[in-house]
C-alpha positions as CSV (number, residue, x, y, z in Angstrom):
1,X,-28.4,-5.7,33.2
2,X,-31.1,-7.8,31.9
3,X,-29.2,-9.0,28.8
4,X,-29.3,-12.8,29.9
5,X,-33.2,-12.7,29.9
6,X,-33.3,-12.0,25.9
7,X,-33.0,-14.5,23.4
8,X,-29.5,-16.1,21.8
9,X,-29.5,-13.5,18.8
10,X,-31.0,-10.7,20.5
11,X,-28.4,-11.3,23.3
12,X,-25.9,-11.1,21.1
13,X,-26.7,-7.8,18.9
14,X,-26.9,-6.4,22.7
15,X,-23.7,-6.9,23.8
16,X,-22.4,-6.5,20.9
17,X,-24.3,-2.7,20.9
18,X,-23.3,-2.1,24.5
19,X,-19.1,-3.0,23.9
20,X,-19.5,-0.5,20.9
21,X,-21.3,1.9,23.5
22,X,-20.1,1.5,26.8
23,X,-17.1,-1.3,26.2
24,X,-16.0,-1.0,30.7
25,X,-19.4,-2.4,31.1
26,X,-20.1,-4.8,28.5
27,X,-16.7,-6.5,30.2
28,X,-17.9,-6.3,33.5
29,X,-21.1,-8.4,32.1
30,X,-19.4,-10.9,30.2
31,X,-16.6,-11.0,33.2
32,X,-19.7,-12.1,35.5
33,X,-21.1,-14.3,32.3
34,X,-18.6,-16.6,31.3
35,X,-20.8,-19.4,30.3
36,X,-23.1,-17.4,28.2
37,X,-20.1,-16.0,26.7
38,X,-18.5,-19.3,25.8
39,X,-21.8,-20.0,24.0
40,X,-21.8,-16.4,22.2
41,X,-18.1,-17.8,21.3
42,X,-18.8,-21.0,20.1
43,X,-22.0,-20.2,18.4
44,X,-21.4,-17.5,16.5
45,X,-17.4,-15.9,16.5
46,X,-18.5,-13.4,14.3
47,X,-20.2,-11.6,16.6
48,X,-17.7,-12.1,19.8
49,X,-14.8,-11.1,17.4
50,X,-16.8,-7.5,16.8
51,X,-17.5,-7.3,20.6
52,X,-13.7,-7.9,21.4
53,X,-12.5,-5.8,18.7
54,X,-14.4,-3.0,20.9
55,X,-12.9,-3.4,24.3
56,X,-9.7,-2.5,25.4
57,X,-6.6,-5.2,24.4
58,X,-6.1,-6.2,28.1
59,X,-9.9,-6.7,28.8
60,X,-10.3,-8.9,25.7
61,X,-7.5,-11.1,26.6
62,X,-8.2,-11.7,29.7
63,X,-11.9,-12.8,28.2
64,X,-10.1,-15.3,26.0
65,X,-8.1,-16.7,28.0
66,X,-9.8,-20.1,29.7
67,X,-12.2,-20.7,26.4
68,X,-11.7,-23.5,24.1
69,X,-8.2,-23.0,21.9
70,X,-10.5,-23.7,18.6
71,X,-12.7,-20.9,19.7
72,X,-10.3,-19.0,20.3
73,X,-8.7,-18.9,17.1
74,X,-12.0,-19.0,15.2
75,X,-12.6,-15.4,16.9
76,X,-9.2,-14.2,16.3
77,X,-9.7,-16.0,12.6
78,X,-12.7,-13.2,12.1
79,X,-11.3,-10.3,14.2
80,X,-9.5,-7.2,12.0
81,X,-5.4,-8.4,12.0
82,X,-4.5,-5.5,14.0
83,X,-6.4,-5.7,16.5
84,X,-6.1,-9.5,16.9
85,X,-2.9,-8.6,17.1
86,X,-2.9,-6.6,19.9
87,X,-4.5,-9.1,22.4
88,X,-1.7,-11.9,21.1
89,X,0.5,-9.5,22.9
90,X,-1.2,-9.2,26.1
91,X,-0.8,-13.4,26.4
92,X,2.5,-14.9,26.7
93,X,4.2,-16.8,24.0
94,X,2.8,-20.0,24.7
95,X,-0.4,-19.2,25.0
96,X,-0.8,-17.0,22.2
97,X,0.8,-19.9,20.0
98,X,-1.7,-22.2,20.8
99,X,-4.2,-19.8,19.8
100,X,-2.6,-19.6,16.2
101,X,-1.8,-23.0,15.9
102,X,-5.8,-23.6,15.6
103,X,-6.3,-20.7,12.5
104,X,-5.8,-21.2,9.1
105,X,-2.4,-20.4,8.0
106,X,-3.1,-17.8,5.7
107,X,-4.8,-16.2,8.8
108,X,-2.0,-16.6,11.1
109,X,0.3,-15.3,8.8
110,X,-1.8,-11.9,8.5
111,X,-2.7,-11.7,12.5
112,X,1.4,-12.7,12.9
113,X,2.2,-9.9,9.9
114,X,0.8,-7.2,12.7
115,X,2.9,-8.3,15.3
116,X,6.2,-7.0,16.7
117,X,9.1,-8.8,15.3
118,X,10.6,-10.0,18.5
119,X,7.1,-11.2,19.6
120,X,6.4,-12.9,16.1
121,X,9.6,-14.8,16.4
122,X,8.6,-16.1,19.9
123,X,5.3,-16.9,18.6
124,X,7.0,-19.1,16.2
125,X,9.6,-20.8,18.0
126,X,6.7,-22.3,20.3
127,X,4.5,-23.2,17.1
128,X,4.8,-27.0,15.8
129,X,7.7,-26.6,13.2
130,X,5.8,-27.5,10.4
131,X,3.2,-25.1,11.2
132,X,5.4,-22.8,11.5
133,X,7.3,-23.3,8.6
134,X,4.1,-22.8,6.6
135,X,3.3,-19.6,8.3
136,X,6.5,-18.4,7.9
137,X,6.3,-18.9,3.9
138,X,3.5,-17.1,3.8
139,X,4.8,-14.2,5.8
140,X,7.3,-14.4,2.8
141,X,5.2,-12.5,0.6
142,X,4.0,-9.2,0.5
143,X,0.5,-8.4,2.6
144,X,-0.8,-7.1,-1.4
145,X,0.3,-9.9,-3.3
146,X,-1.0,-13.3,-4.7
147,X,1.0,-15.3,-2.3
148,X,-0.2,-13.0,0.7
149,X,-4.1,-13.6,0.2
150,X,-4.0,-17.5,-1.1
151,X,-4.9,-20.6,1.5
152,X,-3.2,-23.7,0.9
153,X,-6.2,-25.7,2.0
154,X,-7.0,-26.3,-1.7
155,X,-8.7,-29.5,-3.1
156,X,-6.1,-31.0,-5.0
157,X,-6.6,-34.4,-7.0
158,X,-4.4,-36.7,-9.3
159,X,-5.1,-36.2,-13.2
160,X,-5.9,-40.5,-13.5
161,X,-8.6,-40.6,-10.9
162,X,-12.3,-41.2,-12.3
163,X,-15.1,-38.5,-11.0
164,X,-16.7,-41.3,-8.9
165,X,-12.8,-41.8,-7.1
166,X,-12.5,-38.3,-7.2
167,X,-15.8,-37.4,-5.3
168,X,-15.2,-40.3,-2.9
169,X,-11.6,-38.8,-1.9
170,X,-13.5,-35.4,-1.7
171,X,-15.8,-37.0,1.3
172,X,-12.6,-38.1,2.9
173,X,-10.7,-34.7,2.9
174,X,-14.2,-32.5,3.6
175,X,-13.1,-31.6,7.5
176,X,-9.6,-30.5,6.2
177,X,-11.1,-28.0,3.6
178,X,-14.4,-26.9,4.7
179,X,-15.5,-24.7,2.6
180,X,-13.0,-24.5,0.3
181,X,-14.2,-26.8,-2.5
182,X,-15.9,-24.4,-4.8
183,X,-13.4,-26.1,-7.4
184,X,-11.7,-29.3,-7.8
185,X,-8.0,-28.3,-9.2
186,X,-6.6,-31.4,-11.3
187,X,-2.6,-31.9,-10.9
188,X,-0.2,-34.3,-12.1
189,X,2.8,-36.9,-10.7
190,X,5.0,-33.5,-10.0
191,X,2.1,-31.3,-8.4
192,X,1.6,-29.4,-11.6
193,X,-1.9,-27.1,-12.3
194,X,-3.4,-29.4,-15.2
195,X,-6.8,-28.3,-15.3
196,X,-9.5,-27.0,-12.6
197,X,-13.3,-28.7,-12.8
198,X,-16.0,-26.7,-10.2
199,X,-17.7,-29.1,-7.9
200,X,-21.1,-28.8,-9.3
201,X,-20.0,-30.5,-12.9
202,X,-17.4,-32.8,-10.3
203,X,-21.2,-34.2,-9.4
204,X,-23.2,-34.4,-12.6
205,X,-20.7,-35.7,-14.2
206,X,-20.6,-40.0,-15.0
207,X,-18.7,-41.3,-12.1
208,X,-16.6,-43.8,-15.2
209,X,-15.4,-40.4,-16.3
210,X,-11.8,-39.3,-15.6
211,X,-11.0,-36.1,-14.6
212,X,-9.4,-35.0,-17.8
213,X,-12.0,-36.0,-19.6
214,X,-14.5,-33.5,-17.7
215,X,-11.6,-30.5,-16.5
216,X,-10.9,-27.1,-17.8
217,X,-7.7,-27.9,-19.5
218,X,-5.1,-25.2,-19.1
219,X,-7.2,-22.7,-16.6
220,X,-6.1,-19.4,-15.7
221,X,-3.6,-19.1,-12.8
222,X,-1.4,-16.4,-11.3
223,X,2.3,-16.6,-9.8
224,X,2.6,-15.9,-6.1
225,X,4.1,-12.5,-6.4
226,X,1.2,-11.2,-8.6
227,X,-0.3,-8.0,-7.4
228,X,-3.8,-8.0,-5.7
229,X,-4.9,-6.2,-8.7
230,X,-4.2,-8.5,-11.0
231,X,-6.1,-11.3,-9.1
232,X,-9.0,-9.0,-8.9
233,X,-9.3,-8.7,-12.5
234,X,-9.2,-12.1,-13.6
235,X,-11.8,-13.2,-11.0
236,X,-13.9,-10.2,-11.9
237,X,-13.5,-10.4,-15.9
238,X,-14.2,-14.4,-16.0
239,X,-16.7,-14.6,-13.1
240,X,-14.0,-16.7,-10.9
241,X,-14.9,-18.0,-7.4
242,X,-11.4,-18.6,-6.9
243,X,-7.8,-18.2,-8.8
244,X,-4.9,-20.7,-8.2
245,X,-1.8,-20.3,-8.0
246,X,1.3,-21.7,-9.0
247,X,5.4,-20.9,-8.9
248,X,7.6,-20.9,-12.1
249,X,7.5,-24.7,-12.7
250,X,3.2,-24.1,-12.5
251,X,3.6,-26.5,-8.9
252,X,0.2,-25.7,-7.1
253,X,0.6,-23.7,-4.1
254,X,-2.5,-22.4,-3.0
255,X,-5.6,-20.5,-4.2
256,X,-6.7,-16.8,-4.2
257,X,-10.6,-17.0,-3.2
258,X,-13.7,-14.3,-4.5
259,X,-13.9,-13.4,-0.8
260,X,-10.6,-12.5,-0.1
261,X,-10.7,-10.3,-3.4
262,X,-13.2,-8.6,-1.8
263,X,-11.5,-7.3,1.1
264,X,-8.0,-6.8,-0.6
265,X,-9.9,-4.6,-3.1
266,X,-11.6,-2.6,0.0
267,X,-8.5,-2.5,1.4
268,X,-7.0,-0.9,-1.6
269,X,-9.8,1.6,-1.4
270,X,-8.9,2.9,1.9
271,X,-5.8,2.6,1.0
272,X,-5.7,5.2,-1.7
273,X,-8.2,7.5,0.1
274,X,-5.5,7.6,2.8
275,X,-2.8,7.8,0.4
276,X,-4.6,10.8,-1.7
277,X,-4.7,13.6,1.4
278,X,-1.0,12.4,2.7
279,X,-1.8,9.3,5.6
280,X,0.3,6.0,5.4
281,X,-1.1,3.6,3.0
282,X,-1.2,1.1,5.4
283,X,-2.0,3.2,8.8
284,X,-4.8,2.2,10.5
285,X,-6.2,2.9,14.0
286,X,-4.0,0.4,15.8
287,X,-0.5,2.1,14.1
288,X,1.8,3.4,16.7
289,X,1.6,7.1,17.2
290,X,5.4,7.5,16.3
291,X,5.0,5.7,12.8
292,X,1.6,7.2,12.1
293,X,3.6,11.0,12.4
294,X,6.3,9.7,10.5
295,X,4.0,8.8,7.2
296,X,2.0,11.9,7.5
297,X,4.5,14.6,8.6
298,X,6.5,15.2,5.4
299,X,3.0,15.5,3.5
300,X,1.9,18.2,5.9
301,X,5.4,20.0,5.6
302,X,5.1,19.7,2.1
303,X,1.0,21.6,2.2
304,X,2.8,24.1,4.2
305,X,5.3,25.4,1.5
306,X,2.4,25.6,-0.9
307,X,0.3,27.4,1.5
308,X,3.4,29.8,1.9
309,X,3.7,30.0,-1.8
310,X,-0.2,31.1,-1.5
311,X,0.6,33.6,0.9
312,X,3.2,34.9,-0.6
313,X,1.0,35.2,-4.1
314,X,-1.8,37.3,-1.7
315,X,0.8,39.3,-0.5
316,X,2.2,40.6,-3.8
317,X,-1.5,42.4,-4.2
318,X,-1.5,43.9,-0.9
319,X,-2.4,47.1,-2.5
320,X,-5.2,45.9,-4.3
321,X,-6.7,44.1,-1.5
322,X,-6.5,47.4,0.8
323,X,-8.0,49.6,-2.0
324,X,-11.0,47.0,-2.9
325,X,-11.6,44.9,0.8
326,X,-14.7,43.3,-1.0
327,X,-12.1,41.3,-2.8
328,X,-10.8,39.4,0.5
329,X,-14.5,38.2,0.8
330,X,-14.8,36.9,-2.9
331,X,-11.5,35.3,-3.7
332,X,-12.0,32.2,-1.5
333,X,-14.6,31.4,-3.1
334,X,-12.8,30.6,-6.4
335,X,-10.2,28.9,-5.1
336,X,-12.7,26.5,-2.8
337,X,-14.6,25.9,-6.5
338,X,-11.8,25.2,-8.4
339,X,-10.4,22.5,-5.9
340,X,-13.8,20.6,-6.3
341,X,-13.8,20.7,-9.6
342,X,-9.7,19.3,-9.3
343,X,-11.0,17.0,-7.1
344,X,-13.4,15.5,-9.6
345,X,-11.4,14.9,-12.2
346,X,-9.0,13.6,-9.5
347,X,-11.2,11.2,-8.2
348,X,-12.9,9.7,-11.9
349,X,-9.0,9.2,-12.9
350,X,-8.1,7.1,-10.4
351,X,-10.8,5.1,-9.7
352,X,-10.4,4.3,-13.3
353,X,-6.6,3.1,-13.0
354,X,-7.6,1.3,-9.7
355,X,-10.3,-0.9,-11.9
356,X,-7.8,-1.2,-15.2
357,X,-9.7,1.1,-17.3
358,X,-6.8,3.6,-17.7
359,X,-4.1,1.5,-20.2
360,X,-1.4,4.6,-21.7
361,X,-3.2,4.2,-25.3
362,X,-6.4,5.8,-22.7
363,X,-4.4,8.8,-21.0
364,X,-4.3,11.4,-23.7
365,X,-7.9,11.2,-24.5
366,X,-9.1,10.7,-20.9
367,X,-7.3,14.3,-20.0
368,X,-8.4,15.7,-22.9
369,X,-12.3,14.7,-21.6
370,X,-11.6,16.1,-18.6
371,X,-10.5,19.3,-20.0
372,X,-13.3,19.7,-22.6
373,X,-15.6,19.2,-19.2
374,X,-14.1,21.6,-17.1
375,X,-14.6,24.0,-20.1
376,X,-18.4,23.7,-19.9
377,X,-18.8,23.4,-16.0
378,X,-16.2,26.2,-15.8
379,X,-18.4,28.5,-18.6
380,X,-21.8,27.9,-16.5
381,X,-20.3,28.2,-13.3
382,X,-18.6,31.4,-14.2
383,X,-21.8,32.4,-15.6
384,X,-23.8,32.3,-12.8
385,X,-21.4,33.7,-10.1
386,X,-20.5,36.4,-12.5
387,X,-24.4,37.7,-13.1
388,X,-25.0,37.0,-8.8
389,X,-22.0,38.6,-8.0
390,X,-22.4,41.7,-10.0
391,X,-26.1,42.4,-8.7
392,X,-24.5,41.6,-5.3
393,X,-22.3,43.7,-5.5
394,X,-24.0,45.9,-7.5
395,X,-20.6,46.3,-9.9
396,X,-20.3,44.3,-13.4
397,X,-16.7,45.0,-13.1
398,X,-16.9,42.4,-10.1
399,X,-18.9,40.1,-11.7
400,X,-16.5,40.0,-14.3
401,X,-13.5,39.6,-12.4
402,X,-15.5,36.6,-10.6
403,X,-16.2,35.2,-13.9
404,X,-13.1,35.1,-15.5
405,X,-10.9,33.8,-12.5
406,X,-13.6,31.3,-11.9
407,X,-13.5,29.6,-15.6
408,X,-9.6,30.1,-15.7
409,X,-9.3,27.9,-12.6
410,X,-12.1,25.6,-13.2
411,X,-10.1,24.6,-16.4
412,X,-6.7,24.2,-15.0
413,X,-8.6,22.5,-12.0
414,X,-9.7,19.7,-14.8
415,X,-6.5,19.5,-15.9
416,X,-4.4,19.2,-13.3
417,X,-6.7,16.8,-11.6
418,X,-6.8,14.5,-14.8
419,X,-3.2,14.3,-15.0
420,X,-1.7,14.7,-11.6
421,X,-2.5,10.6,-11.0
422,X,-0.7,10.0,-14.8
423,X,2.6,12.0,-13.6
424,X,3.0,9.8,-10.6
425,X,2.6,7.2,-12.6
426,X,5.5,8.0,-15.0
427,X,7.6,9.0,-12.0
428,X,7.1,5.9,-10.6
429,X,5.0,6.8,-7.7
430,X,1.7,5.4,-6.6
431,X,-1.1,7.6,-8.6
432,X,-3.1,8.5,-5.3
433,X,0.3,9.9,-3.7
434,X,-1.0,12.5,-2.0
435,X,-2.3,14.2,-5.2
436,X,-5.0,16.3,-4.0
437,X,-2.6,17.8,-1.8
438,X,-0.7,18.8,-4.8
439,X,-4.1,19.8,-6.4
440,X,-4.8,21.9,-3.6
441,X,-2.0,24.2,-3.8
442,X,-2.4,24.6,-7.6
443,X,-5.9,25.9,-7.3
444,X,-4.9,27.8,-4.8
445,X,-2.4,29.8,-5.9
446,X,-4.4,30.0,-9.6
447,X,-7.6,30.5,-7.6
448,X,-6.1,33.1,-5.2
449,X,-3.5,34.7,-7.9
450,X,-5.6,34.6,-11.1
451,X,-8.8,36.4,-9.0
452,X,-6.0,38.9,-8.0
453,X,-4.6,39.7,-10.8
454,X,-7.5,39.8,-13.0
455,X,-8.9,42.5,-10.3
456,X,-5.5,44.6,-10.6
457,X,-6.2,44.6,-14.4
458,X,-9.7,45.2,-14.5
459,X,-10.5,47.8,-11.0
């Protein structure tokens, strides 16, 4: 290996490339490298956390243990929860709580969230108390909530200071907050929101000036058990870096920040893709095998009685299949058609709940759209598969047939697929639950029955 001989960066994107490639031997190298690899650690964790996150658990414990414990949680700070996760449990107790005990707490609490009860309990119990007891409070809320994303390392200031006070107490509490003083949140005697001011008018501002004088009086906020959602709106709709928040009596407890937004958001993304063809919401790569077969197993029991009720459709025209066999080759065809057009209507509804955009005064008309589209793409669609089919086939009584059962199921396509997401909603269920499954087996049974029975009326 001549990875040592290139430069920092380009000895970094290598490794990195190789653990991705051939993860044994980028070990092996790093194994025999220790000093360039506490280096690659301290410099840049970003990196190290992605070359870890490619080797096996066991491998990338062992290449933590003996660094810095500051480095160490910096990398597990940056490294996917799951699989941070995983190493914690190669280490023992003590060990792994020293690593946690240098992360953020809103870190530790989603690296400890990933962890086996029994082990996050030991974890814990070796943590400094009050550590702990922060983490722990944070492990209080649910991953998806307000309270699950905030950090508590907010800068916080008392309503009578001046701007010139307030900037010098900033300078004193910088190491504490590092980066986290995008906004300076103004709270009174009882550790009440007041009024947020951003840093940037904190510094222009006269330093005689007191901070009520200069603050957003009365600023947007969110209670801890606010959905992910919710957050995501505000800070998108009023251009927010960040979005405090505050229990019942409006006490500051933390803040929700633009970049942790981001990632909730992509996670509920993924989340609903998952969701949409029957996977656990919150499966990942790293999810046992037993609890990964228990969230998708009832879906895929669930796609095999509608593929039975398919069959068992097809099988009702037996006779018409055997006299016209050109029929077996055509009818999968509508059926595939119809579920893409279901799948697009699918898709445009829930993206627009996921963003907001889909209030009940919306859901009438937004179906109706759908429908009115599905009319025109099913009329030029059926068009053109009717004339090809026919000088295919050289019959207009099949072009026909492949016409009409192709706009029939176009059209209930649209609708289905505009209003599967709005039934779950009523019923109470999450809108991407596993609809195209249920979109699936409509089309297919209108796709597979309607082309047969059009055929048994028309041939």
């Amino acid at each position: 290996m001549k990875l040592r001989l290139l430069r920092p960066r380009l000895l970094t994107e290598g490794l990195r490339d190789l653990a991705r490639r051939r993860p044994e031997e980028a070990g092996e190298y790093i194994d025999a490298h220790h000093t360039e690899w506490e280096e690659l650690v301290g410099d840049d964790p970003e990196n190290a956390a992605d070359i870890l996150e490619a080797l096996d658990s066991r491998t990338a414990a062992d290449l933590l243990i003996g660094l810095e414990a500051g480095d160490i949680g910096e990398v597990l700070d940056e490294m996917n929860p799951e699989a941070a996760a995983d190493i914690l449990e190669e280490l023992s107790p003590s060990a792994a709580a020293v690593a946690v005990a240098e992360m953020d707490a809103d870190q530790a609490a989603d690296l400890l969230a990933a962890l086996d009860d029994d082990v996050r309990d030991e974890v814990l119990a070796a943590i400094d108390p009050a550590a702990a007891a922060e983490i722990a409070e944070l492990l209080g809320y649910a991953t998806d909530s307000a309270g699950g994303l905030m950090t508590r390392e907010v800068a916080a200031l008392p309503v009578g200071l001046t701007t010139g006070e307030a900037i010098e107490r900033l300078r004193q509490i910088h190491d504490e907050l590092g980066s986290n003083i995008s906004y300076v949140y103004v709270i009174d005697d009882d550790q009440r929101l007041n009024g947020v001011i951003s840093f940037r008018d904190l510094v222009f501002a006269r330093p005689g000036q007191g901070l009520d004088e200069v603050m957003v009086a009365d600023p947007y906020y969110v209670h801890p058990e606010a959905d992910r959602e919710v957050v995501a709106e505000l800070i998108q709709r009023f251009h927010l870096l960040a979005v405090p928040v505050v229990d019942h009596r409006r006490v500051l407890l933390g803040m929700v920040k633009v970049d942790e937004v981001m990632e909730a958001v992509a996670a509920e993304a993924s989340e609903d893709i998952a969701v949409m063809v029957g996977a656990g919401h919150e499966e990942t790569v790293y999810t046992p095998v037993l609890e990964s077969s228990r969230h998708r197993l009832p879906w895929i029991v669930v796609n095999l009685g509608a593929l039975a009720v398919v069959g068992f459709v097809i099988s009702r025209f037996d006779s018409v299949i055997q006299g016209e066999t050109l029929l077996a080759a055509l009818m999968p065809m509508v059926a595939g058609v119809g579920g893409n057009a279901g799948a697009q209507s699918l898709a445009v509804m829930i993206r627009a709940m996921a963003v907001g955009d889909m209030g009940q005064g919306r859901a009438r008309r937004a179906v109706r759209r759908e429908l009115l589209i599905a009319v025109v793409n099913g009329t030029v669609i059926a068009t053109l598969a009717g004339v090809v089919t026919g000088f295919v086939t050289g019959s207009a009584r099949f072009g026909e047939i492949m016409a009409i059962s192709l706009v029939v199921n176009i059209v209930v396509a649209g609708v289905v697929g505009g209003s599967m997401p709005l039934i779950l909603r009523r019923l109470g269920f999450d809108p991407a639950l596993a609809s195209n499954i249920f979109l699936t087996a409509v089309t297919d049974v209108v796709g597979f029955g309607g082309f047969l029975l059009t055929a048994l009326l028309l041939l």
